[in-house]
C-alpha positions as CSV (number, residue, x, y, z in Angstrom):
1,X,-92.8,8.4,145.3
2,X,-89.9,10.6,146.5
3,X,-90.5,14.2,148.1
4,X,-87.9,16.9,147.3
5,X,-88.4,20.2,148.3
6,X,-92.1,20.8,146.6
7,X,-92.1,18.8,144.0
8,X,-92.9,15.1,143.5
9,X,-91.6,12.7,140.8
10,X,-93.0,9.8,140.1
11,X,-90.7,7.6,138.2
12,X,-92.4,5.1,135.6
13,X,-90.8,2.2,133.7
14,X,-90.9,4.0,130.3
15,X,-89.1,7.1,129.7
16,X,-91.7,9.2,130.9
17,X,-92.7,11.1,134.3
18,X,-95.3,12.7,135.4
19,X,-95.2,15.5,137.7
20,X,-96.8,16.6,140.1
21,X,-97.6,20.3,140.8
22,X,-98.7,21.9,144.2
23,X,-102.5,22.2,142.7
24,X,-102.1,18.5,141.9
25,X,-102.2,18.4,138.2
26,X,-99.8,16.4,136.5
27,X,-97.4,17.7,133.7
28,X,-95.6,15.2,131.1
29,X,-91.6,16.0,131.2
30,X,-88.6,13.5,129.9
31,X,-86.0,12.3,132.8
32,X,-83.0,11.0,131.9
33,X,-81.7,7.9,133.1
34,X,-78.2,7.1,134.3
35,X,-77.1,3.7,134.5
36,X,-74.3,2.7,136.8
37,X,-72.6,-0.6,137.0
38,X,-71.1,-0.8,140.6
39,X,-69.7,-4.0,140.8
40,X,-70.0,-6.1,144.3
41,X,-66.7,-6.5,146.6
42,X,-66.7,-10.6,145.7
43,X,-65.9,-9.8,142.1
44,X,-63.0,-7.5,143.5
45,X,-61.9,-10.5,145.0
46,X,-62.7,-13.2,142.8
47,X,-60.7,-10.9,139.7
48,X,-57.3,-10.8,142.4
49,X,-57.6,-14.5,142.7
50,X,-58.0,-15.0,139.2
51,X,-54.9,-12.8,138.4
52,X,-52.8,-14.4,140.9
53,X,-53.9,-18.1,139.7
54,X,-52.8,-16.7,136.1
55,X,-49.3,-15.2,137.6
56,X,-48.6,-18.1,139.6
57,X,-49.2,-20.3,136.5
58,X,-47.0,-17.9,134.4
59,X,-44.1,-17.9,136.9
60,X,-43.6,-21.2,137.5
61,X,-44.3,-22.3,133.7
62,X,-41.0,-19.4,133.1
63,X,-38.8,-21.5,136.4
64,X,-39.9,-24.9,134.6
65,X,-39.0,-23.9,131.1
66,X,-35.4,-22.6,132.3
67,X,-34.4,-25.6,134.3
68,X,-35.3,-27.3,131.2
69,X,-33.5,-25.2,129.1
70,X,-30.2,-25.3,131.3
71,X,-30.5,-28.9,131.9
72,X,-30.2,-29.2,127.9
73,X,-27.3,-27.2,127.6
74,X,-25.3,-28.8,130.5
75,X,-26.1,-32.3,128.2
76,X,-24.9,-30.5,125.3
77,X,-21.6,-28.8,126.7
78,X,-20.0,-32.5,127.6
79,X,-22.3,-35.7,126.4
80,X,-20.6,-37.3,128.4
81,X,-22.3,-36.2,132.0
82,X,-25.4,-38.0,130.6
83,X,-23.3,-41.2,129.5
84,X,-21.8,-41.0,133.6
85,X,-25.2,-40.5,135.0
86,X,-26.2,-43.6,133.5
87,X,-23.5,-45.5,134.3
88,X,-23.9,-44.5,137.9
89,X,-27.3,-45.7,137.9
90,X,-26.1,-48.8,135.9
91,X,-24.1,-49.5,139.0
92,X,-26.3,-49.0,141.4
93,X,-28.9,-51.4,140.0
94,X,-26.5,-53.9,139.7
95,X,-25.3,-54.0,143.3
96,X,-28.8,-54.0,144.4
97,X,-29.6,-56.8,143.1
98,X,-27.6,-58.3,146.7
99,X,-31.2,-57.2,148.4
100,X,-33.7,-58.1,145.3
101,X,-32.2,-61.7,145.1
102,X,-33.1,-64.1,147.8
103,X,-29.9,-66.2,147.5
104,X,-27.9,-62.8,147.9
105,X,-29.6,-62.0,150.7
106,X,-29.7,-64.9,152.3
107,X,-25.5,-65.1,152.3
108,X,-25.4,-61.1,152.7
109,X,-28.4,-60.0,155.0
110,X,-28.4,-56.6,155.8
111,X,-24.8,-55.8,155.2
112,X,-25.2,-55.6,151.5
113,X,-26.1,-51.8,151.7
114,X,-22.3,-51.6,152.3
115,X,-21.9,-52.1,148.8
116,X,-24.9,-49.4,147.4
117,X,-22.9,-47.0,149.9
118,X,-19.7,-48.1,148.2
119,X,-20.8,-47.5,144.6
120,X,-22.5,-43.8,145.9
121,X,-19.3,-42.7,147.5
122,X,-16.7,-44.3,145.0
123,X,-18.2,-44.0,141.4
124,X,-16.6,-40.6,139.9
125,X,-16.5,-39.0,136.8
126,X,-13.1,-40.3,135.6
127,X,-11.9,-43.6,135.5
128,X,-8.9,-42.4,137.4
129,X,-10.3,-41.2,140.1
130,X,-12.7,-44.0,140.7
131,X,-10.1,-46.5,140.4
132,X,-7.8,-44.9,143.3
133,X,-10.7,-44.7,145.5
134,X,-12.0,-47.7,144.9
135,X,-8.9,-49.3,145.9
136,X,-8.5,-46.9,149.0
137,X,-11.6,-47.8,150.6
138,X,-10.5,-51.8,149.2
139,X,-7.5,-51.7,151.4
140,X,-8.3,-49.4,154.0
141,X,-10.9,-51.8,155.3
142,X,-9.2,-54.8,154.4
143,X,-6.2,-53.1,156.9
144,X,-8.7,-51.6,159.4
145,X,-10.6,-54.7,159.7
146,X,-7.5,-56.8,160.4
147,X,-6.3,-54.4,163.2
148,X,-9.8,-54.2,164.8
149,X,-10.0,-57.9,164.8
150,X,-6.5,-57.8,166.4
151,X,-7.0,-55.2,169.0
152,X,-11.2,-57.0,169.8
153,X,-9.2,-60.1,170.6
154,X,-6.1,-58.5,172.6
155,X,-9.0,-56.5,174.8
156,X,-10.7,-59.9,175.4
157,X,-7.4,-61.3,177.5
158,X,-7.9,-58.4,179.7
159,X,-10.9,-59.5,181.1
160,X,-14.8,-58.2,180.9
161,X,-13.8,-55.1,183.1
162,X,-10.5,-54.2,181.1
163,X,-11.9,-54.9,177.8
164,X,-14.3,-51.3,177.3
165,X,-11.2,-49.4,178.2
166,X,-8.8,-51.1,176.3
167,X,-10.8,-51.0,172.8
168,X,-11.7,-47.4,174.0
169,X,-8.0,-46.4,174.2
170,X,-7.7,-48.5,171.2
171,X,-10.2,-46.2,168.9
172,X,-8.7,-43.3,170.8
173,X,-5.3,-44.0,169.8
174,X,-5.9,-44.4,165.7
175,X,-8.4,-41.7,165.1
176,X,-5.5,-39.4,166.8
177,X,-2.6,-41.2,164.7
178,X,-4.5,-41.0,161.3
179,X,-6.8,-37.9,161.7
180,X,-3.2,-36.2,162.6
181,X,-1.8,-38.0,159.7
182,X,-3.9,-36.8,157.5
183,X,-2.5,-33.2,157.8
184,X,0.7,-33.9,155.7
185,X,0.8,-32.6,152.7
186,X,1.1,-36.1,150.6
187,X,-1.8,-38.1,152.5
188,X,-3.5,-35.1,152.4
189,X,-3.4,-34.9,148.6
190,X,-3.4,-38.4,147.4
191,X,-4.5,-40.8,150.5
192,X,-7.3,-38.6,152.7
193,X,-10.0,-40.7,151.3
194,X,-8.4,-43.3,152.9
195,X,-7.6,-42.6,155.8
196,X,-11.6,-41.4,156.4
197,X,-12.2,-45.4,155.4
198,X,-9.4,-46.4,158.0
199,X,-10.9,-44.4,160.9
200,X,-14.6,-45.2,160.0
201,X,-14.1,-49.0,159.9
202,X,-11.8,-49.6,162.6
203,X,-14.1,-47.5,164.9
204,X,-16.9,-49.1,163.3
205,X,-15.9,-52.9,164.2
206,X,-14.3,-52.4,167.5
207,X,-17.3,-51.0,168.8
208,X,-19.6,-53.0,167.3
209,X,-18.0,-56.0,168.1
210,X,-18.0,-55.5,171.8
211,X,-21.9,-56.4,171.5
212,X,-21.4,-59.0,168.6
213,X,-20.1,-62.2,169.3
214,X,-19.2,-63.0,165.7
215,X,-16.7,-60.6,165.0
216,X,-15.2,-61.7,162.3
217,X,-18.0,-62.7,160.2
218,X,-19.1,-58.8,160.8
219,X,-15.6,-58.0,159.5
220,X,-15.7,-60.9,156.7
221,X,-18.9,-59.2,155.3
222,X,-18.3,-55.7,155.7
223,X,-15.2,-56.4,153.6
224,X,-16.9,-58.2,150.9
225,X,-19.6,-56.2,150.2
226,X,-17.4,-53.4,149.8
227,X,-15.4,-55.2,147.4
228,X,-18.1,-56.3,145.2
229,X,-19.4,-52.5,145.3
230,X,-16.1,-51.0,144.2
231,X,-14.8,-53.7,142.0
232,X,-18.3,-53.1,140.3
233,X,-17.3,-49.4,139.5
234,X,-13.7,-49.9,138.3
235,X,-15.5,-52.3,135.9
236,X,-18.0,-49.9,134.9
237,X,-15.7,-47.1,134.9
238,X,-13.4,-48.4,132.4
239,X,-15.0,-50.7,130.1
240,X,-18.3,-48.3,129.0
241,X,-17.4,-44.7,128.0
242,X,-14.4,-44.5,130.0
243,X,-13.3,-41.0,130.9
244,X,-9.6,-41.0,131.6
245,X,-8.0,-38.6,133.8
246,X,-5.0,-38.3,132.3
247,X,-6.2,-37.4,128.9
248,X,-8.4,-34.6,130.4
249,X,-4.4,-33.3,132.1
250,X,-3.2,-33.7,128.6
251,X,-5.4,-31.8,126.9
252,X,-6.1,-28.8,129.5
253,X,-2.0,-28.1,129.8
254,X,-2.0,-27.3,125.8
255,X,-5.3,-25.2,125.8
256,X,-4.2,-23.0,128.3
257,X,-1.0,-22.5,126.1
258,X,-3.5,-21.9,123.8
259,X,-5.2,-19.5,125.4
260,X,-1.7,-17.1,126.3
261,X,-1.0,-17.7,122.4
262,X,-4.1,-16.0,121.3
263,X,-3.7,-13.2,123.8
264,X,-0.3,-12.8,122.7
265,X,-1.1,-12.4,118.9
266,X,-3.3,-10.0,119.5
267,X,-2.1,-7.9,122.0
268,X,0.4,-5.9,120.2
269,X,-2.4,-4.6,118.0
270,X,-5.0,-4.1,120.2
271,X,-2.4,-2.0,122.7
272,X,-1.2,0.0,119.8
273,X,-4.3,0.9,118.1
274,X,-5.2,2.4,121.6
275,X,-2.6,4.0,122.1
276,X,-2.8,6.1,118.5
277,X,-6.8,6.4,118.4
278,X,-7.8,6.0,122.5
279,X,-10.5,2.9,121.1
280,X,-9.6,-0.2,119.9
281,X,-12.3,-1.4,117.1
282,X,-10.8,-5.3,117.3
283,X,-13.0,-7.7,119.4
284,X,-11.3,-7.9,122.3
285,X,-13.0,-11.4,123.9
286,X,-9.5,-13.0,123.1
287,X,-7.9,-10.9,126.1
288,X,-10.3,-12.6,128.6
289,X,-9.2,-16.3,127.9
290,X,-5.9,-16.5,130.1
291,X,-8.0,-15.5,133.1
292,X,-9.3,-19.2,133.4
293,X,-5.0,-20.4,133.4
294,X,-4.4,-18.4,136.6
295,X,-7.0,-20.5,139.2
296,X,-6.3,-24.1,137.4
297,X,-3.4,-25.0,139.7
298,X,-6.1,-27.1,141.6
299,X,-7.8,-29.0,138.8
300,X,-4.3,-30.4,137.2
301,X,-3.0,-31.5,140.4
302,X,-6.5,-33.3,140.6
303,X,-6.2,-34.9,137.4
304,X,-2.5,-35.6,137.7
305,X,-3.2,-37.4,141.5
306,X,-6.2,-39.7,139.1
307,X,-3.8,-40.1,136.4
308,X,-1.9,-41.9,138.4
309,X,-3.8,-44.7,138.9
310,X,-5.0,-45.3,135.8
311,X,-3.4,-48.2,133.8
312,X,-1.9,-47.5,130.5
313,X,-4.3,-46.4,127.9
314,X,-3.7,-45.1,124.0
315,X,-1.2,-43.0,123.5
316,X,-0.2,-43.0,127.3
317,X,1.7,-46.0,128.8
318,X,1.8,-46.6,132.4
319,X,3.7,-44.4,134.7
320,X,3.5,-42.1,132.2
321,X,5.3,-38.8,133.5
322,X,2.8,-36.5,135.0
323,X,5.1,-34.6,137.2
324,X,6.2,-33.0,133.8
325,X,2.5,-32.1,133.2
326,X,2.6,-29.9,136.4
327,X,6.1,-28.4,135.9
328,X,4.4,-27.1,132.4
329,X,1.4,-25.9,133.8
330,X,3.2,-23.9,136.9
331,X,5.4,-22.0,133.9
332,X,2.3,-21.7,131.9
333,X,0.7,-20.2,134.9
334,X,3.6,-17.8,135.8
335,X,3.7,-16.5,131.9
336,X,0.1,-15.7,132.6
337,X,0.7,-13.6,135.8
338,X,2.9,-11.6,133.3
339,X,0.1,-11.6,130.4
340,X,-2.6,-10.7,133.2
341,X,-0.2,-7.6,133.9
342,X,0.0,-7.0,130.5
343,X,-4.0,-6.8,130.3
344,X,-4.1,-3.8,132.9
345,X,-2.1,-2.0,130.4
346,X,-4.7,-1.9,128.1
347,X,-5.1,2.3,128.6
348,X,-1.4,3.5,128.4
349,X,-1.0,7.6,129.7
350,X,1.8,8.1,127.3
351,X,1.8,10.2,124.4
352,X,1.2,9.1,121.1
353,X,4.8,9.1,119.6
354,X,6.5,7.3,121.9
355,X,4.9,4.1,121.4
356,X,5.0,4.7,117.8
357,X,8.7,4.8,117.9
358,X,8.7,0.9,119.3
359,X,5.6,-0.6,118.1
360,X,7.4,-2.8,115.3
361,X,9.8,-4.5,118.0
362,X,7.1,-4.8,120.5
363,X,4.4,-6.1,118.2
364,X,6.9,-8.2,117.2
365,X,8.0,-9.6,120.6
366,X,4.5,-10.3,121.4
367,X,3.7,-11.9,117.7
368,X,6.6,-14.2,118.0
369,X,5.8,-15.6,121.8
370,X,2.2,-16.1,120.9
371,X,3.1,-18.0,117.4
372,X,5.8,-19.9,120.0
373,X,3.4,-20.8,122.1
374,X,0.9,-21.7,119.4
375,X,3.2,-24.5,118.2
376,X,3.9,-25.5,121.7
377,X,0.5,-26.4,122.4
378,X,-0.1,-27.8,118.9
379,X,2.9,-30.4,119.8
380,X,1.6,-31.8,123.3
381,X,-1.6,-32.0,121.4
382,X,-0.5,-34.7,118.7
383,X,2.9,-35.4,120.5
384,X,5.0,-34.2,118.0
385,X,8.2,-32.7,118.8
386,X,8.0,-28.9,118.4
387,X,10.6,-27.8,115.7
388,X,9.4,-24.7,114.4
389,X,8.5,-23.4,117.9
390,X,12.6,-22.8,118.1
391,X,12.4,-20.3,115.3
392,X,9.6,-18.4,117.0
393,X,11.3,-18.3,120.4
394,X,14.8,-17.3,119.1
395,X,13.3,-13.8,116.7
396,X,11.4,-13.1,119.5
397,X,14.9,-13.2,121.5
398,X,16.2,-11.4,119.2
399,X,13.6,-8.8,118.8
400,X,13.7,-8.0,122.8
401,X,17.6,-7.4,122.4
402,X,16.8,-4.4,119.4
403,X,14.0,-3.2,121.7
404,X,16.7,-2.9,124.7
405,X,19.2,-1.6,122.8
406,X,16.7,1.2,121.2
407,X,15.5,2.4,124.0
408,X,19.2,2.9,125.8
409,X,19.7,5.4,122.7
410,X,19.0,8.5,124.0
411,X,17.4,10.0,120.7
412,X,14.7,8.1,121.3
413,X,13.0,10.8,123.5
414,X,12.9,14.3,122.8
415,X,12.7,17.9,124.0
416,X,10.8,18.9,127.1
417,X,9.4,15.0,127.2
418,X,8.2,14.1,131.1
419,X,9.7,11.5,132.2
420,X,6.4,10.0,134.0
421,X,4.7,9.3,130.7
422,X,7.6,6.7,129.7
423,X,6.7,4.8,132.2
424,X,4.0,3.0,131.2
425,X,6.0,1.9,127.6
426,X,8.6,1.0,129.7
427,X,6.2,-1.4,131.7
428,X,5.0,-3.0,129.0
429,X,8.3,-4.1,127.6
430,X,9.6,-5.2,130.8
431,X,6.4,-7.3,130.7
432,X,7.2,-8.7,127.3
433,X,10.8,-9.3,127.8
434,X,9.5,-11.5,130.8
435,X,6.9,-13.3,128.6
436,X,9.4,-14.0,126.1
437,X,11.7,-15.3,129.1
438,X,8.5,-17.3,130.5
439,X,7.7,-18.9,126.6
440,X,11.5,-20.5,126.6
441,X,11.1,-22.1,130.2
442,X,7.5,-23.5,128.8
443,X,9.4,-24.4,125.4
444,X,12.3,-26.3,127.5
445,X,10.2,-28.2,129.4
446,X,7.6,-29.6,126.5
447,X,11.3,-30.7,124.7
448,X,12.2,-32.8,128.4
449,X,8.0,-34.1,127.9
450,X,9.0,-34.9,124.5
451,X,12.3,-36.8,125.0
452,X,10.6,-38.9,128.2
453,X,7.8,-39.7,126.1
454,X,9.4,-40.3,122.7
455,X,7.4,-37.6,120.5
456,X,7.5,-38.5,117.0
457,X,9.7,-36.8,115.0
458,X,8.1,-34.6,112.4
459,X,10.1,-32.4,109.6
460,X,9.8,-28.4,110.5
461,X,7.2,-27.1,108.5
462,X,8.3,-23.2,108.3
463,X,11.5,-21.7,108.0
464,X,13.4,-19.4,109.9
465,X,12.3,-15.9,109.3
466,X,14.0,-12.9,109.6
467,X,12.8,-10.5,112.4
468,X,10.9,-7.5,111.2
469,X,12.7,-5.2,113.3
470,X,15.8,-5.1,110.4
471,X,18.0,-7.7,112.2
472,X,19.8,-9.9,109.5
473,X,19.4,-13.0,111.4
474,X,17.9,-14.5,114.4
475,X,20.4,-14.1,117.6
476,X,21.5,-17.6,118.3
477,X,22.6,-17.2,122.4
478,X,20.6,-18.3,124.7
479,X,21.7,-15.9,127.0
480,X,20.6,-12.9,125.0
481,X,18.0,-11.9,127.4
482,X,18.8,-12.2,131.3
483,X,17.1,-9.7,132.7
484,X,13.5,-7.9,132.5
485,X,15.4,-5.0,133.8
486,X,15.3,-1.7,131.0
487,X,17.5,1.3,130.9
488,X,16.7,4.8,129.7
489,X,19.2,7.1,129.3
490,X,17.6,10.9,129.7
491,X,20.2,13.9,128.7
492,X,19.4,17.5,128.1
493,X,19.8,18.9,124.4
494,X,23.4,20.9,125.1
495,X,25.8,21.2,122.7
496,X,28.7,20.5,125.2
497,X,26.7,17.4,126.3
498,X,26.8,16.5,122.6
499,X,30.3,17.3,122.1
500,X,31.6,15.1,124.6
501,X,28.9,12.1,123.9
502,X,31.0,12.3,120.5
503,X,34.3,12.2,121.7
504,X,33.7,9.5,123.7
505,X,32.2,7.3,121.1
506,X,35.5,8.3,118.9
């Protein structure tokens, strides 16, 4: 019973109440019940754990199925980054068998980790590359051992106090010769690896030999178990799935010709259809390709360094000439610098008539150089000797020689015209009388590739073609374009200025 005011209620299970008046006398009435459901604070709690339980599940199902999905797609872009994986692991199961065999154990001991080191540190993706550091690490510590030996037993005639400071001086003395060493330019590029293997083993023996008595059997087994480790990765390397360096240079020099052809071809339409409507509708992804030529100076000197030390393999011999290889790729690199210049110009300022007065000798410029460098690439791919990429490079030639001579006329501007919005038309063909420059350096030295390699000699399968510009026949100099260099003659309409233009023609 609850006491409010005057009144009492008196709250029964049903839906009924009596109450109570002052005289006593109770009086029927309905009371209306409210039911609340005020939940405790350990559900609050236990619903925030479930919810993070379920997030945490969530996220980390979402991380799981994206590694799984971009460990998929690195398998499918190149296969053969499984097929290496396994071979490494091929190799590494093989030299281990030095500690799972007793007899091997019992002849190596401890010193047979040298040769699981060996295969982590050698083993690489091409066979070129494995091979030359295989046999770096081979005749490093087949040269450092020798000398340590040398230099243990030459500090052992100068007596137990002499001999710490002459193998100190000793260890001194070579990491300071090779570590300098290592700083040209050619050992840097081609023999650092081994001159880390020289330094490591020479310290490595003289110092440990100062505590071991059996020098050279430390040497002997050092050397041997290196040996087995790399000779067991050149194996491996070449006779499963081999990967060869030079192949990989071969084929990168003529896509990224590739690439420059297909920005080429397009260009001159993309460029123009801007330049009339403002928006180009073309898919434009093609202008993005060369960007990948400009940073791969460092990758084919890679591959040309491997390439070196592979032996001869299908359709390239030993020694084959992989100095050429890098002469084409600098020129290929150099046309793209222009072509990269020639993508800023995507947006030209100048009015709408002036490009419209050159677009058929620029387009054709471009079109030629790109269909030049098309076949050029198509030749270093099946090492045939590129013909018909002549017939491209010489209209082009002689399209840049109309396109210079038109714009020297001065009717090609007209009244009142600002000189500031010729400049970016006259950009753009300074460009692509460069690029056309740039394609015959790429095309002369593909023809030296082909005459030190012996392409095969393949009929021209198109003709010569007659520019579209209205020039009768392809210009046959060589010399017909020296220079990017454009002039443009600007002269006020006057009639004296006319007059005397006429007389002096006469």
């Amino acid at each position: 019973m609850v006491m409010c005011h005057s009144w009492c209620y008196l709250l029964l299970p049903p839906t009924f109440a009596y109450k109570l008046s002052p005289q006593g006398r109770p009086k029927a009435c309905h009371v209306l019940h409210l039911s609340l459901n005020i939940p405790d604070a350990m559900d609050f709690d236990h619903q925030k754990q479930e919810q993070g339980r379920f997030g945490f599940c969530e996220n980390v199902n979402a991380r799981v199925s994206e590694f799984v999905s971009n460990v998929r797609k690195l398998g499918r872009d190149d296969p053969r980054r499984v097929v290496h994986s396994l071979k490494v692991g091929l190799a590494l199961t093989l030299v281990s068998l030095l500690y799972y065999c007793q007899p091997l154990y019992d002849s190596f001991g401890v010193s047979a980790m040298w040769a699981v080191i060996t295969v982590v540190l050698v083993f690489e993706f091409s066979a070129g590359a494995t091979l030359g550091k295989g046999v770096m690490r081979g005749l490093a510590t087949l040269l450092a051992a020798a000398l340590a030996v040398g230099a243990h037993h030459l500090a052992n005639l100068s007596g137990h106090i002499g001999e710490p400071i002459l193998l100190g001086f000793f260890v001194f003395l070579q990491a300071v010769v090779f570590t300098f060493a290592r700083f040209y330019p050619t050992i840097k590029a081609r023999y650092d690896y081994g001159s880390v293997i020289f330094i490591l083993t020479f310290s490595f023996i003289s110092v440990s030999g100062y505590r071991d008595d059996e020098i050279l059997k430390l040497a002997y087994l050092r050397l041997s178990t290196i040996l087995i480790g790399g000779s067991t990765c050149i194996v491996i390397s070449i006779l499963v799935f081999p990967v060869w360096a030079g192949e990989e240079l071969h084929n990168l020099i003529a896509s990224n010709m590739d690439k420059l052809a297909c920005f080429l071809q397009g260009f001159g339409h993309v460029y123009f259809e801007m330049a009339e409507d403002g928006v180009s509708k073309r898919d434009k992804s093609f202008l993005q390709g060369h960007t990948s030529v400009l940073n791969s100076k460092n990758n084919e000197e890679n591959l040309a360094n491997f390439a070196r030390w592979e032996p001869g393999h299908g359709r390239f011999r030993f020694r084959h000439p992989w100095k050429q290889y890098l002469k084409i790729g600098a020129r290929t690199r150099r046309c793209a610098y222009r072509i990269e210049s020639l993508n800023g110009h995507l947006n030209p300022q100048a009015k709408p008539e002036i490009p419209s007065k050159i677009r058929e000798t620029c387009s054709e410029m471009s079109l030629e150089c790109g269909r030049a460098l098309k076949e050029l690439a198509l030749a270093i791919k099946t090492m045939v000797k590129p013909f018909a990429a002549h017939v491209h490079i010489e209209n082009s030639k002689s399209a840049a020689e109309n396109l210079n001579s038109l714009l020297q006329s001065s009717g090609l501007l007209g009244d009142n015209m600002d000189v500031l919005q010729l400049v970016p038309v006259a950009t753009i063909v300074s460009l692509l009388i460069d690029v056309v420059k740039c394609t015959e350096e790429i095309a002369e030295s593909v023809h030296e590739l082909a005459s030190m390699v012996n392409f095969e000699a393949v009929e021209p399968t198109v003709s010569p073609e007659k520019p579209e510009t209205g020039q009768s026949e392809p210009m046959k100099s060589s010399d017909d374009v020296n220079s990017p260099s454009i002039i443009i003659v600007i002269d006020e309409p006057s009639l004296e200025n006319e007059t005397s233009d006429s007389k002096s023609r006469a």
